[in-house]
DRENDO-1510 file (C-alpha; in Angstrom, 1 decimal, always signed):
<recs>
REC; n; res; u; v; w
REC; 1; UNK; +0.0; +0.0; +0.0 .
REC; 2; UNK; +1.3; +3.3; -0.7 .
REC; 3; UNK; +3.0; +5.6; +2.2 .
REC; 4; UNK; +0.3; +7.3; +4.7 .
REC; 5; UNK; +0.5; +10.9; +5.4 .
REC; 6; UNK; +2.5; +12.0; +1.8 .
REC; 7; UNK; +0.0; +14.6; +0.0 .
REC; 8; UNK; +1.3; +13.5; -3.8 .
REC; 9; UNK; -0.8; +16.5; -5.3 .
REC; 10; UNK; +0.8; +18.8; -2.5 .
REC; 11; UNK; +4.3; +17.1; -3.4 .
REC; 12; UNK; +3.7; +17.6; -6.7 .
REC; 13; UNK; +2.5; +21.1; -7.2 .
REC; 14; UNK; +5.3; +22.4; -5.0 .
REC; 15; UNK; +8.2; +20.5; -6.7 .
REC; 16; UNK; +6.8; +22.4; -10.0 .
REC; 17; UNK; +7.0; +25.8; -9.1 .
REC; 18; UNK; +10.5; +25.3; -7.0 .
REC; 19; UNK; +13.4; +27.1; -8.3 .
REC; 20; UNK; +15.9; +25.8; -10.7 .
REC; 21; UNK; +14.4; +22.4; -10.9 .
REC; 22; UNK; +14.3; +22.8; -14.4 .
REC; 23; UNK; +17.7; +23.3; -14.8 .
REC; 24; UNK; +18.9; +20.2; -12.3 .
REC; 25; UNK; +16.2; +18.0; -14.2 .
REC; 26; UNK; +18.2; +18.4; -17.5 .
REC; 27; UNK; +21.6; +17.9; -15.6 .
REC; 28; UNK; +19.8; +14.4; -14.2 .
REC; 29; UNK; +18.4; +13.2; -17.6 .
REC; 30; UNK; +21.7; +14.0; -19.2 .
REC; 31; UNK; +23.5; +11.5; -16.7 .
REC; 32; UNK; +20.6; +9.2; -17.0 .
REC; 33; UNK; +20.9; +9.3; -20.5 .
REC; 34; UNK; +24.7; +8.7; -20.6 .
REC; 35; UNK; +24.3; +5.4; -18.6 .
REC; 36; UNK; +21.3; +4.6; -20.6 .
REC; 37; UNK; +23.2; +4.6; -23.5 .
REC; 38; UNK; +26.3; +2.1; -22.0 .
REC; 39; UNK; +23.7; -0.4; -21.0 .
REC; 40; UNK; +21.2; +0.1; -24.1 .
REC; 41; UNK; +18.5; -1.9; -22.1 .
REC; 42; UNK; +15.6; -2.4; -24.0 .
REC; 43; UNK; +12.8; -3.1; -21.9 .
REC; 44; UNK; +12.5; -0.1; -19.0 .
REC; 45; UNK; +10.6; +0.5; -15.7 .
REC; 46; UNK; +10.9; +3.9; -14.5 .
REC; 47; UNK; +9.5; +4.5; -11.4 .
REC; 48; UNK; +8.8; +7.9; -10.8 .
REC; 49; UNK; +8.6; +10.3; -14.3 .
REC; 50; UNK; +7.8; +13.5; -12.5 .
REC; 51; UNK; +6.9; +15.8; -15.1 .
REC; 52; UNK; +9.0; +14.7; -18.7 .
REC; 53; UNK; +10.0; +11.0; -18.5 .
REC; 54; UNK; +13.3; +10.1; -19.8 .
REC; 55; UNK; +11.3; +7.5; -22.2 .
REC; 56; UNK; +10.8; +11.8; -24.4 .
REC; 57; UNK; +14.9; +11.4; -24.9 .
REC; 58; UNK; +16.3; +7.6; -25.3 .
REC; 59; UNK; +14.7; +6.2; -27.7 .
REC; 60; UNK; +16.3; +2.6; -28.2 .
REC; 61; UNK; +13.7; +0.4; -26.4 .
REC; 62; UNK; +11.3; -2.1; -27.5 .
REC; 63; UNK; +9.0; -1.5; -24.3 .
REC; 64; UNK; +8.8; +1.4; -21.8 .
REC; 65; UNK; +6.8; +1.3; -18.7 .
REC; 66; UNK; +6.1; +4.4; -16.3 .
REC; 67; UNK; +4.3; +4.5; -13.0 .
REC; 68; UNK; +3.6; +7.6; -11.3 .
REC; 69; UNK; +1.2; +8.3; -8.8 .
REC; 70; UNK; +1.1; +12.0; -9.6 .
REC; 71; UNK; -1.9; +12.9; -11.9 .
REC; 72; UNK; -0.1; +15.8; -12.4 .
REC; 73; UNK; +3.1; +14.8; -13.7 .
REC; 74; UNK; +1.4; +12.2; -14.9 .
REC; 75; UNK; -0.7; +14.7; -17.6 .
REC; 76; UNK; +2.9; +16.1; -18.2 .
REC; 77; UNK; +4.6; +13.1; -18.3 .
REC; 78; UNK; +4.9; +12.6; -22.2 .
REC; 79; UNK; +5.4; +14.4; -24.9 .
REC; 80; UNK; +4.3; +12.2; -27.8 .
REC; 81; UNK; +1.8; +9.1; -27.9 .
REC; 82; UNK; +4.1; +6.0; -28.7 .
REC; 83; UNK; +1.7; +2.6; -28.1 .
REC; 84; UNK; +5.3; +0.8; -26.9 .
REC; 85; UNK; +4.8; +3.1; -23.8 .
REC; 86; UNK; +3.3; +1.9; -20.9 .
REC; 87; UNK; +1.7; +4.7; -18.5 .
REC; 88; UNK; +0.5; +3.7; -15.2 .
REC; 89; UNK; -1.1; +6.4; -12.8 .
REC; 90; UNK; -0.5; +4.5; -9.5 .
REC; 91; UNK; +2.0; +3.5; -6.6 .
REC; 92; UNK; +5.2; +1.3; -7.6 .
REC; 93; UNK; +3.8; -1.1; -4.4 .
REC; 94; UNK; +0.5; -1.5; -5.9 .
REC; 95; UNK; +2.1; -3.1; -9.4 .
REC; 96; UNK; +5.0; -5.8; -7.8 .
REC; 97; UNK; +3.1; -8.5; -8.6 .
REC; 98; UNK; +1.9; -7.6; -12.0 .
REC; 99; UNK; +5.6; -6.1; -12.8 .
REC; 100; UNK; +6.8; -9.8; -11.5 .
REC; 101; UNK; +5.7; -11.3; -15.1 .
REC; 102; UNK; +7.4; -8.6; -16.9 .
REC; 103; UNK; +11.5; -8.9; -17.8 .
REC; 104; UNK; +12.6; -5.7; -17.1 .
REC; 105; UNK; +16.4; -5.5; -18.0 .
REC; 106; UNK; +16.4; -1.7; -16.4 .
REC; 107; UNK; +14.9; +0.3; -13.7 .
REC; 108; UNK; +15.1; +4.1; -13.0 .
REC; 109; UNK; +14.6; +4.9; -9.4 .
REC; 110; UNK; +15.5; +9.1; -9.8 .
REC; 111; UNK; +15.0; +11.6; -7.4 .
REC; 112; UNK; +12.6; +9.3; -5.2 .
REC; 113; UNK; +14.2; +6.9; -2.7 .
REC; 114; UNK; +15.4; +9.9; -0.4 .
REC; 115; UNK; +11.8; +11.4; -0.3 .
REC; 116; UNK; +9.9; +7.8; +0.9 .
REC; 117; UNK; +9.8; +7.0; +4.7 .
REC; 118; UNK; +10.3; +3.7; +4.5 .
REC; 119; UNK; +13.3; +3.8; +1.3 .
REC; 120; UNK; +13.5; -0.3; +2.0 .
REC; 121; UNK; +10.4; -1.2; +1.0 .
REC; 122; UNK; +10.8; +0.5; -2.1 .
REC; 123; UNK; +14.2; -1.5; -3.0 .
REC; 124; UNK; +12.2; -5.0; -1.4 .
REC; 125; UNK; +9.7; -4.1; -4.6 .
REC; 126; UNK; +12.4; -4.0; -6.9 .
REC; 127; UNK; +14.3; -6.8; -6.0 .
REC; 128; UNK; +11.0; -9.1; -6.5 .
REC; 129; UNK; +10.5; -7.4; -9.7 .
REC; 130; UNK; +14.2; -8.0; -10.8 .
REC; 131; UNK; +16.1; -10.5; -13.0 .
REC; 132; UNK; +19.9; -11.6; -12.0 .
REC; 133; UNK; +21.0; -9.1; -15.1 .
REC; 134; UNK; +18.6; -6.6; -14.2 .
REC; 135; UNK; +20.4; -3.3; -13.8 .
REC; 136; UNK; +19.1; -0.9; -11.4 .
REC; 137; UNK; +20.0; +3.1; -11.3 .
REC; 138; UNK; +19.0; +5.1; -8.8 .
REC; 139; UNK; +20.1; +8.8; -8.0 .
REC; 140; UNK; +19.3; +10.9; -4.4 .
REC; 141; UNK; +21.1; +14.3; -3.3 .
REC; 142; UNK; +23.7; +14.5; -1.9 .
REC; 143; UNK; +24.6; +15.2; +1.6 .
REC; 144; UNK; +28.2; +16.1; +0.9 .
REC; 145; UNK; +27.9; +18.2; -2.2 .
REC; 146; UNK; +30.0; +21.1; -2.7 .
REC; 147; UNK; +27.0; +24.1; -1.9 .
REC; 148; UNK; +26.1; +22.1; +1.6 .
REC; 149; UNK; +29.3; +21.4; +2.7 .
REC; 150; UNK; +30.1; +25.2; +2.3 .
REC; 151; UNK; +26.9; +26.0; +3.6 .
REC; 152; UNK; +27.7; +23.8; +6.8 .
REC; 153; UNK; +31.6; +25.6; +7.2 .
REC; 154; UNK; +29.6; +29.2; +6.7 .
REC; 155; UNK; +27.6; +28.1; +9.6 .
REC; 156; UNK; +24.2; +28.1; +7.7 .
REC; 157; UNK; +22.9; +24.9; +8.2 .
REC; 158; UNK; +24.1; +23.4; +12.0 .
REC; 159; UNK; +24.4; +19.9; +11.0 .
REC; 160; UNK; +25.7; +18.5; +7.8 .
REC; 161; UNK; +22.9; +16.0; +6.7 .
REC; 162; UNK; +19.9; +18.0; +8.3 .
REC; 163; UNK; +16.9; +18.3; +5.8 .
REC; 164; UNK; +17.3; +21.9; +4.3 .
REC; 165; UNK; +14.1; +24.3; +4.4 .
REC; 166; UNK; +13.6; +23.1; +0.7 .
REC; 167; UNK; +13.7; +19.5; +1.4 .
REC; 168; UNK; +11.1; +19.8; +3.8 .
REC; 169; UNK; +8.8; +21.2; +1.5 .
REC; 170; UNK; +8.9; +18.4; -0.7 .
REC; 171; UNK; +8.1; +16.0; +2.0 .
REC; 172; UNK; +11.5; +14.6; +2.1 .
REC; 173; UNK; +12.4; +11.9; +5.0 .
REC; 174; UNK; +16.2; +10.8; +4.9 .
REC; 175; UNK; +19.6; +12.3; +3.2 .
REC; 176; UNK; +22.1; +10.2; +1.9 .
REC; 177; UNK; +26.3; +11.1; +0.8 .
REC; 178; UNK; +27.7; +7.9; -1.6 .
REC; 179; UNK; +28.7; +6.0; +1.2 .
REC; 180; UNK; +25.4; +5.7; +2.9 .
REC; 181; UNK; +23.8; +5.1; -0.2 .
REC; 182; UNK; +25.9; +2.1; -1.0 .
REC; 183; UNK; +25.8; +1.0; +2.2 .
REC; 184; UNK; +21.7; +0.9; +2.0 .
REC; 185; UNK; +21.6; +0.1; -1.2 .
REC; 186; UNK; +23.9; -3.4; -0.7 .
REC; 187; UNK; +22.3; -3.8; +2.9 .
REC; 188; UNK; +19.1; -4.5; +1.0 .
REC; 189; UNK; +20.2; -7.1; -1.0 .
REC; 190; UNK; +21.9; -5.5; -4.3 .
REC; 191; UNK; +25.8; -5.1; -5.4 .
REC; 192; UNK; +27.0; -1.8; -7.3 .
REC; 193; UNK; +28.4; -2.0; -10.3 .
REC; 194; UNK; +28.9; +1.6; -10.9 .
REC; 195; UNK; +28.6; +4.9; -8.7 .
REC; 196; UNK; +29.3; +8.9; -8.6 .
REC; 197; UNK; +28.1; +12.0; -8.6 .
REC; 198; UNK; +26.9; +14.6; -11.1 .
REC; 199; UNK; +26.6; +18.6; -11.8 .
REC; 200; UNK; +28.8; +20.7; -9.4 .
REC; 201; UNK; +26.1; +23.3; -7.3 .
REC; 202; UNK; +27.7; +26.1; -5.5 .
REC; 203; UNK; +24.4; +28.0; -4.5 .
REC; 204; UNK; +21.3; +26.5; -3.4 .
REC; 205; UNK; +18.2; +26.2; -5.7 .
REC; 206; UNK; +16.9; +29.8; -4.7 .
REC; 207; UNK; +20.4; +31.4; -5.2 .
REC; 208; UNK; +21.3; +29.2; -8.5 .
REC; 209; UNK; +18.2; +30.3; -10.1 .
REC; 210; UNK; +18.4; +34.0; -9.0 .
REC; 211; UNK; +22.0; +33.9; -10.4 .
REC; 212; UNK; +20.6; +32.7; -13.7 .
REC; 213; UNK; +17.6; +35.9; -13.5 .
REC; 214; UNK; +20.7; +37.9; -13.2 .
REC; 215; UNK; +22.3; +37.0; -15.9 .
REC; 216; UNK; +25.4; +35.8; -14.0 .
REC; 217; UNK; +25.1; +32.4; -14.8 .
REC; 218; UNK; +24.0; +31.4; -18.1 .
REC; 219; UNK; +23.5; +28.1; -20.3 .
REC; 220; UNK; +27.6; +27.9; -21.4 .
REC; 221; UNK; +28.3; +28.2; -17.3 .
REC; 222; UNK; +25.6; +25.7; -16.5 .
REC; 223; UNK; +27.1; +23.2; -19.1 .
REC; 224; UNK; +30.6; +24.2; -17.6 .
REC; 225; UNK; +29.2; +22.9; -13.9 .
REC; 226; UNK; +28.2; +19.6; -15.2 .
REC; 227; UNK; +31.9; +19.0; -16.8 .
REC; 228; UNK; +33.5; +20.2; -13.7 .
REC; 229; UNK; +32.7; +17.0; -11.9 .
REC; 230; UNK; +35.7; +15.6; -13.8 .
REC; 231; UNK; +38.0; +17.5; -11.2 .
REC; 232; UNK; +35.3; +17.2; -8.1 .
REC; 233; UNK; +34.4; +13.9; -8.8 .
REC; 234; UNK; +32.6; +12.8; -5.0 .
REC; 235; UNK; +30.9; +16.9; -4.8 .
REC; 236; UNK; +28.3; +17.0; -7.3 .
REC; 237; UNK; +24.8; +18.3; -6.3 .
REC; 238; UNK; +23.4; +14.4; -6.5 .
REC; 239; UNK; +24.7; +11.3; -6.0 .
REC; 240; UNK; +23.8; +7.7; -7.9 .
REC; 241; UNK; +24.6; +4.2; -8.4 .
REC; 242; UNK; +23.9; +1.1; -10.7 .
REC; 243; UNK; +23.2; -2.0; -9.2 .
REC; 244; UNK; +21.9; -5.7; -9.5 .
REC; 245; UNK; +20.6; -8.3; -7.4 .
REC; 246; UNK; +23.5; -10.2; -5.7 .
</recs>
């Protein structure tokens, strides 16, 4: 059953009109789309689309599935009708047993397993759902990115790992830096085959964006953060790994 006391249409709403998400959404299907493309899976489950699935940019599948519980994102979720596209307005839990017949050889978990209050049941649902070569990606902030650990040394947030004002809003429940996530993440029953961290942040959302109304920032900077992580490679804004059953 899905989570009690999480207002989806609240969550939703509110991730929409937050600053800069736009911009980190396109620095988080970029990544996506780079592992995507070493894996080429073919047949996809991505739980979660929020509001433009990554099943609008890779195109190499045979079969796509999407479940989403926001009607929403889920209005917004593509952008062109494709009948090898499977949309499902409903909560990942409520589908294991139908997803159990289906051969999934990748699953997106983005921007979701940090935000549930019980993050384990979520991964239990995978791992019924998964095959031995099933790969798994899943990306979360991070804890120890560049603009919170500065944050934390300025004094402005008084521990590092507290939920920021932001993260609140969204209804989030737990924080995770790479080692806690691999640490969960193979505590639940998975092994990582790849990890790392993505798109160097030095401002929080508010300030990134207001840098970008300024004209401070623009797109050629933006691009510039996301190369960047080739010098900070454990500071990016968010985190991820690829995994498989073990």
């Amino acid at each position: 059953m899905p989570e009690k006391n999480r207002d989806i249409e609240k969550y939703s709403k509110d991730y929409i009109s937050s600053d800069f998400v736009n911009e980190m959404t396109k620095y988080r299907k970029k990544k996506i789309l780079e592992i995507l493309n070493t894996y080429n899976p073919k047949n996809i489950l991505e739980i979660g689309c929020g509001i433009d699935s990554i099943a609008n940019y890779y195109k190499n599948f045979s079969n796509f599935t999407i479940i989403e519980p926001s009607k929403d994102f889920i209005k917004q979720a593509l952008k062109d009708n494709n009948p090898n596209i499977a949309l499902i307005c409903d909560f990942f839990e409520n589908k294991i047993n139908e997803f159990k017949k289906q051969n999934f050889d990748f699953i997106i978990l983005s921007s979701l397993l940090h935000e549930v209050k019980q993050p384990e049941k979520i991964l239990n649902g995978i791992k019924e759902i998964s095959k031995k070569e099933t790969i798994i990606h899943i990306n979360v902030p991070n804890l120890k990115s560049i603009h919170l650990l500065w944050a934390y040394k300025s004094g402005l947030l008084k521990n590092l790992g507290d939920l920021t004002p932001r993260a609140l809003m969204l209804q989030q429940n737990k924080t995770f830096d790479i080692e806690k996530l691999i640490t969960f993440v193979e505590t639940n029953g998975f092994q990582i085959v790849d990890k790392g961290s993505y798109f160097i942040k030095f401002f929080n959302h508010a300030k990134m964006q207001k840098c970008i109304d300024l004209g401070i920032i623009d797109s050629r900077l933006l691009d510039g953060l996301y190369e960047l992580i080739e010098y900070m490679p454990d500071l990016g804004s968010e985190i991820f790994v690829n995994c498989r059953l073990k």
